[in-house]
N, C-alpha and C positions, 0 to 999 in steps of 0.2 A: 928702852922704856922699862921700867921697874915696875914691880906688882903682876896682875893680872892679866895675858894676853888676853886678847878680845879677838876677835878674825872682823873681818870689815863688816859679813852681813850683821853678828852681834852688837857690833858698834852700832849701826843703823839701829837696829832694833833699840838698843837703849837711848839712843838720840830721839826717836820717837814716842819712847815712855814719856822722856824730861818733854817733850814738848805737848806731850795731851797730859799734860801732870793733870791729876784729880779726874781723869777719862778715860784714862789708859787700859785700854783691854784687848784680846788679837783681833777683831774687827778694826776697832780703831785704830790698832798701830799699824794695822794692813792699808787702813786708807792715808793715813799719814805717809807714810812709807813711798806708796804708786802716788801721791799726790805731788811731793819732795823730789822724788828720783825717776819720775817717768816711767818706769817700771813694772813690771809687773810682780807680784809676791803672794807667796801661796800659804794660805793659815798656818796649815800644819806646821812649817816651816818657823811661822814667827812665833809659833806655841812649841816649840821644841829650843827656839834660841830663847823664848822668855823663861824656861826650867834651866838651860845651863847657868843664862844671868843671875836666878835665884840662888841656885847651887857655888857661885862664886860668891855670893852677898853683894849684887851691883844690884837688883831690886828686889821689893819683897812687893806680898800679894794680902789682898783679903777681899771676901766673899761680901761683894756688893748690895743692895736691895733686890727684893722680887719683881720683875717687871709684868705686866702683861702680853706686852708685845714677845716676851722669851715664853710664853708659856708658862709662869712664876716661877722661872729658873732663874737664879741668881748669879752675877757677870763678877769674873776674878778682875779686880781692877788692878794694878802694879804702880808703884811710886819707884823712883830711882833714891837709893841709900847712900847714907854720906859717899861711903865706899865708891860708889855707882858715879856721884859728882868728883870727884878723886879720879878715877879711870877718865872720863870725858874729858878736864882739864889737861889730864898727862897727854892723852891723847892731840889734844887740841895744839898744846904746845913744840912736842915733837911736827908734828904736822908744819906749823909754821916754819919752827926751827928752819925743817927741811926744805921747805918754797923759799925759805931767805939765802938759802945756801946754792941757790940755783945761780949760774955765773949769767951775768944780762947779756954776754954774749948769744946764749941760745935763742934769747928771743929777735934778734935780728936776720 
């Protein structure tokens, strides 16, 4: 695969952006995530893999409205960037590639 490595948790992580697009923040990629994977996943965690993903340019961020439920602190929301849909499809495609390449023998 060319470009960017990702590690698997990253991957998730970003698969979880693209899928709460316009929602995306570490609470909700945390529920996304244990919702998808059964799983269990720890904040800090997906706020540490959401800085690497920026720092590669697979998302970026911006400082949401005030809520009152946050106490008028405002929620870093994250969008997946072209870059970001480029990674998932390379991904996506290796992945396949690789399950087509399984001989049918094994599943017998």
């Amino acid at each position: 695969m060319k470009g960017t490595y990702l590690g698997e948790f990253e991957e998730v992580v970003l698969l979880a952006v693209a899928i709460r697009s316009g929602d995306a923040y570490g609470a909700t990629v945390v529920t996304e995530i244990e919702q998808q994977m059964k799983r269990s996943v720890n904040l800090g965690a997906v706020h540490s893999a959401l800085n690497r993903l920026g720092e590669k340019g697979l998302v970026t961020s911006e400082l949401g409205g005030m809520t009152a439920e946050r106490g008028g602190r405002r929620k870093r929301l994250y969008s997946v960037t072209a870059a970001g849909r480029r990674a998932l499809e390379e991904i996506r495609q290796v992945r396949n590639q690789m399950w087509e390449s399984i001989p049918n023998t094994i599943w017998m």
